[in-house]
PAZAPA-4460 file (N, C-alpha, C; in steps of 0.05 Angstrom, whole numbers, plus 32768, in hexadecimal, padded with zeros to 4 digits):
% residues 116
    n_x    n_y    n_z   ca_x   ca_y   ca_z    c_x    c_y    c_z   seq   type   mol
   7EFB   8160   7FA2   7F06   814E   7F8E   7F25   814D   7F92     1      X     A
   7F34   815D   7F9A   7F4F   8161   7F98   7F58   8155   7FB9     2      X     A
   7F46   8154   7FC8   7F4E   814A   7FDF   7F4A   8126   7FDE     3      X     A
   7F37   8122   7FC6   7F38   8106   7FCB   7F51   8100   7FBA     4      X     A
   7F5C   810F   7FA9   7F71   8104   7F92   7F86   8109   7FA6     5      X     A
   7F8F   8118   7FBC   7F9D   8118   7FD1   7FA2   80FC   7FD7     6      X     A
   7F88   80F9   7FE3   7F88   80E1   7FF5   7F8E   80C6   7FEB     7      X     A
   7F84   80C1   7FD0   7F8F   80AC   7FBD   7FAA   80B5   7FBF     8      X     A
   7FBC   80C6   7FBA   7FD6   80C7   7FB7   7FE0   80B9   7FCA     9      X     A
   7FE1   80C5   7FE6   7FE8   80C0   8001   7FE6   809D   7FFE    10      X     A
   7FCB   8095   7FFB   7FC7   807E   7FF9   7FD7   8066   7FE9    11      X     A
   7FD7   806E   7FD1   7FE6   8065   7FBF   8009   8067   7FC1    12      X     A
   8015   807A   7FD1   802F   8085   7FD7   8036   8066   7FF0    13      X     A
   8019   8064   7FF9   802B   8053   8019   8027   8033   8010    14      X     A
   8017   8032   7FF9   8010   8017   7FF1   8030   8012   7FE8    15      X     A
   8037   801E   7FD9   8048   8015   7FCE   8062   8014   7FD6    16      X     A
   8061   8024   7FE8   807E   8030   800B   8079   8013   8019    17      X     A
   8062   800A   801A   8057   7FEA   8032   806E   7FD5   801A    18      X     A
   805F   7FD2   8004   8062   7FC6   7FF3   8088   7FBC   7FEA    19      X     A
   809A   7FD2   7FF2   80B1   7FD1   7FEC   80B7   7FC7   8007    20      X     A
   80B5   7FC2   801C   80B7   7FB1   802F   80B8   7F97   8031    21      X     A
   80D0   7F89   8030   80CB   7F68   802F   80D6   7F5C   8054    22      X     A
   80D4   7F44   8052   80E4   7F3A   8069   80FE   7F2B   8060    23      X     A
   8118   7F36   806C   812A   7F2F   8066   8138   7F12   8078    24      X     A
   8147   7F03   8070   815F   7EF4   8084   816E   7F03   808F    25      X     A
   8171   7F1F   808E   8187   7F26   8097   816B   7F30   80B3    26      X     A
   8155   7F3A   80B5   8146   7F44   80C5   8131   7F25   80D4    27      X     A
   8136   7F16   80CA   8136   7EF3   80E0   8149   7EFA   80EB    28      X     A
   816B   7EF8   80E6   8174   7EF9   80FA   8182   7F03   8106    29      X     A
   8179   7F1B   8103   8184   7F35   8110   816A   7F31   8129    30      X     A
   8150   7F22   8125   813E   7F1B   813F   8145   7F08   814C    31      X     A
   8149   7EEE   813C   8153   7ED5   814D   8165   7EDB   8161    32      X     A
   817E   7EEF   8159   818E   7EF2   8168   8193   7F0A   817E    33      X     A
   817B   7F1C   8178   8175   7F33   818F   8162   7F1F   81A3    34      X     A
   815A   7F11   81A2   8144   7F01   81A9   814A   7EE8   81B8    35      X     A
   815F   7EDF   81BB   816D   7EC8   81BB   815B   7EAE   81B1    36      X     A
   814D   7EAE   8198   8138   7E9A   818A   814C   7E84   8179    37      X     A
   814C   7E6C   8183   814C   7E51   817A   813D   7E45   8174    38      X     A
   813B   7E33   8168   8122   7E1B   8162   812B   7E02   815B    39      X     A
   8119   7DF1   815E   812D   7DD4   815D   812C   7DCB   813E    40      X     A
   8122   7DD4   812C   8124   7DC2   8109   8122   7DE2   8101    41      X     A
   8127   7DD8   80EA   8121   7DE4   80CD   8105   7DF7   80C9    42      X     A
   80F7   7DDE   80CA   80DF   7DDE   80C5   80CD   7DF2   80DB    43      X     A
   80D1   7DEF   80FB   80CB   7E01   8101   80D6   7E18   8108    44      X     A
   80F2   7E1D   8102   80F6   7E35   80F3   80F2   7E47   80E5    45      X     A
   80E5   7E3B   80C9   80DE   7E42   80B8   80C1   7E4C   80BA    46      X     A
   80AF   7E39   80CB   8098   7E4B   80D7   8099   7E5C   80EA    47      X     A
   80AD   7E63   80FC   80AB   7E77   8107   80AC   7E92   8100    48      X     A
   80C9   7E93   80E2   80D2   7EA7   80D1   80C2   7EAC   80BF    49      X     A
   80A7   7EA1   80BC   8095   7EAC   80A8   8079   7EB7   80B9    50      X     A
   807F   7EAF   80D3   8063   7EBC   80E7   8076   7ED9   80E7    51      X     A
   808E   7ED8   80F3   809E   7EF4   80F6   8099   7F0D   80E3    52      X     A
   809C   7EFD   80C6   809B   7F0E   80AF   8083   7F14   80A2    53      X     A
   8076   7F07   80BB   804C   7F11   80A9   8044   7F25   80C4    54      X     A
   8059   7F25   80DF   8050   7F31   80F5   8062   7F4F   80EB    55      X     A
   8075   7F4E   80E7   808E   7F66   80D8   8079   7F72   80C6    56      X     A
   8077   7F65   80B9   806A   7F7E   809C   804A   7F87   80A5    57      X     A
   803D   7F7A   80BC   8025   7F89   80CD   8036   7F9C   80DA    58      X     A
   8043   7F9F   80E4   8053   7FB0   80FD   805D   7FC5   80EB    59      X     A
   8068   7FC0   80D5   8072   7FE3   80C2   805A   7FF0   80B3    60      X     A
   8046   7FDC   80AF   802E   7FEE   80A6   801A   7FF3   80B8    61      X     A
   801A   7FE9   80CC   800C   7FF7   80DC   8017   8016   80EF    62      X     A
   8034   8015   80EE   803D   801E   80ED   8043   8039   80E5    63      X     A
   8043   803C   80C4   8038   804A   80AE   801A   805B   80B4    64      X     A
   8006   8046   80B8   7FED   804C   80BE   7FED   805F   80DC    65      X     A
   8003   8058   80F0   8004   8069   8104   800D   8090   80F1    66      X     A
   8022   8088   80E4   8033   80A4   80D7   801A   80AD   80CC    67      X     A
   8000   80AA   80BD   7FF2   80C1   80B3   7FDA   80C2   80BF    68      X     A
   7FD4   80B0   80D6   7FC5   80B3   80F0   7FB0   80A5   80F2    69      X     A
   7FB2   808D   80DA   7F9A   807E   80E0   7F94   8066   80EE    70      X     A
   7FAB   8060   8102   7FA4   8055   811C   7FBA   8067   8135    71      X     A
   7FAD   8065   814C   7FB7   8073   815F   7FD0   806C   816E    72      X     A
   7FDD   804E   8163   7FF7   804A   8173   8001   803B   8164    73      X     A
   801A   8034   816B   8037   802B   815B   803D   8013   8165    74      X     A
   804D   7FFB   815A   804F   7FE0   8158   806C   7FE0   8161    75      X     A
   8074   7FCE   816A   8091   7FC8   8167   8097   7FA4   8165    76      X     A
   80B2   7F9E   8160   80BD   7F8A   8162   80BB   7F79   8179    77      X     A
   80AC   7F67   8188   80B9   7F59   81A5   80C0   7F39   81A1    78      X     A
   80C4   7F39   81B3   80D3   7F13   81BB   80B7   7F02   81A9    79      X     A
   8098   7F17   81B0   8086   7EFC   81A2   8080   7F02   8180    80      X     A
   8096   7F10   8176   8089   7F0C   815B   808C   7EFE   8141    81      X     A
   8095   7EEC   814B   809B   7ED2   813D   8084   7EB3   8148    82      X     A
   8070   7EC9   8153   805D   7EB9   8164   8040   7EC0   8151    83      X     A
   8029   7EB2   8148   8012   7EB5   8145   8007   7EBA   8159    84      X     A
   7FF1   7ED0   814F   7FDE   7EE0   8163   7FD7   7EC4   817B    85      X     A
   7FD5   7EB0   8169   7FC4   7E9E   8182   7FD9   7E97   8196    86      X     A
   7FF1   7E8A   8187   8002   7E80   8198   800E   7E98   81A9    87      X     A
   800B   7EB4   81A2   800A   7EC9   81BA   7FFE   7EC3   81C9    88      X     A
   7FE5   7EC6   81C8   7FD3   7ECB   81D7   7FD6   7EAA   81FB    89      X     A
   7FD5   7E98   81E4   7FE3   7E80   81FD   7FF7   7E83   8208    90      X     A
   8007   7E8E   8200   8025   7E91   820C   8017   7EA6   8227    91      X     A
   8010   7EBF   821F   8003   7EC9   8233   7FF5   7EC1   8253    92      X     A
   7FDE   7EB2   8246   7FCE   7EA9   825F   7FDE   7E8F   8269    93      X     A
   7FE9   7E7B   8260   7FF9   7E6B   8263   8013   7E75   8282    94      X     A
   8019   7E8C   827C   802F   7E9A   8289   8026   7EB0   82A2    95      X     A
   800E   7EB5   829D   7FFA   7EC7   82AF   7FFB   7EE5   82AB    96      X     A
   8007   7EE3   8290   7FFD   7F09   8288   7FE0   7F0F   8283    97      X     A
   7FE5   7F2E   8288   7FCA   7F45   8288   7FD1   7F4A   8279    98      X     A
   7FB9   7F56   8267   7FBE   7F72   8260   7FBC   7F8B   8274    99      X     A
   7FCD   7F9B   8263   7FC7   7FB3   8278   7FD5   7FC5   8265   100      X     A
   7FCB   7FE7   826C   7FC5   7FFB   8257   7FE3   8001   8259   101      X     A
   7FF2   800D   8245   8013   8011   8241   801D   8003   823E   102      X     A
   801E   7FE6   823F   802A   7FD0   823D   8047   7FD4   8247   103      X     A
   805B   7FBC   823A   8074   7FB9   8236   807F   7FC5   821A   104      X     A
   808F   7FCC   8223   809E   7FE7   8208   80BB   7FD9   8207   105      X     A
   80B5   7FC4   81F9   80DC   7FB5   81EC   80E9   7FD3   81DF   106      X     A
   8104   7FC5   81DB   8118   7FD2   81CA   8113   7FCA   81AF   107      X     A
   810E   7FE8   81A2   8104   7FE0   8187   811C   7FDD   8173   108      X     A
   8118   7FC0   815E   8132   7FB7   8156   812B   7FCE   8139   109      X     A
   813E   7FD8   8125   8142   7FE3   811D   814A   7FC7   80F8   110      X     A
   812C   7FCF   80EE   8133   7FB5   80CE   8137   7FC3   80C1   111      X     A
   8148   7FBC   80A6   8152   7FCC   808F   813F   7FCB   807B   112      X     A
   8134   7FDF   806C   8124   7FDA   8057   8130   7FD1   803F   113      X     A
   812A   7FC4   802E   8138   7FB5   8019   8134   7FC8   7FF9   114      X     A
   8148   7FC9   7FF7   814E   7FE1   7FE1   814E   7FD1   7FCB   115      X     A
   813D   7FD8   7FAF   813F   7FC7   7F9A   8157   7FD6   7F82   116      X     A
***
């Protein structure tokens, strides 16, 4: 019994650690500009910075989920994450990438968590 009230803690501790996590303007473009990312309107600007910020807040909780071991590897920031899984995945075969095991290991950009 005390190990499951543990585990609700733990649980409850990272819900709410994920939870204080937002996507900032200052972490668009601190990417746009590690990234050299333009776009021609507004509009698809604005959809790229909200694929970014739904791909960002997978990448710190999975993340998280790496720190108490319930998946086996760690996420980072790259050039495609302002990209949907699909429009990855075309960019890919489009260009003639593999997969292959270790992948490519970017420079991981470093986001500020937003303090309330």
């Amino acid at each position: 019994m005390m190990e499951l009230k543990l585990t609700l803690l733990i649980v409850a501790t990272l819900v709410a650690y994920a939870a204080s996590w937002s996507c900032t303007e200052s972490d668009w473009a601190k990417y746009k500009e590690e990234y050299n990312k333009e776009y021609d309107s507004a509009e698809i600007d604005l959809y790229h910075k909200n694929t970014f910020c739904e791909n960002l807040i997978n990448i710190i909780q999975n993340n998280q989920d790496y720190e108490i071991g319930e998946v086996n590897h760690k996420l980072s920031v790259t050039t495609f994450t302002d990209l949907s899984p699909t429009e990855q995945e075309e960019y890919r075969k489009s260009h003639g990438f593999k997969r292959r095991r270790g992948g490519y290991k970017p420079k991981p950009i470093e986001y500020e968590e937003e303090q309330e």
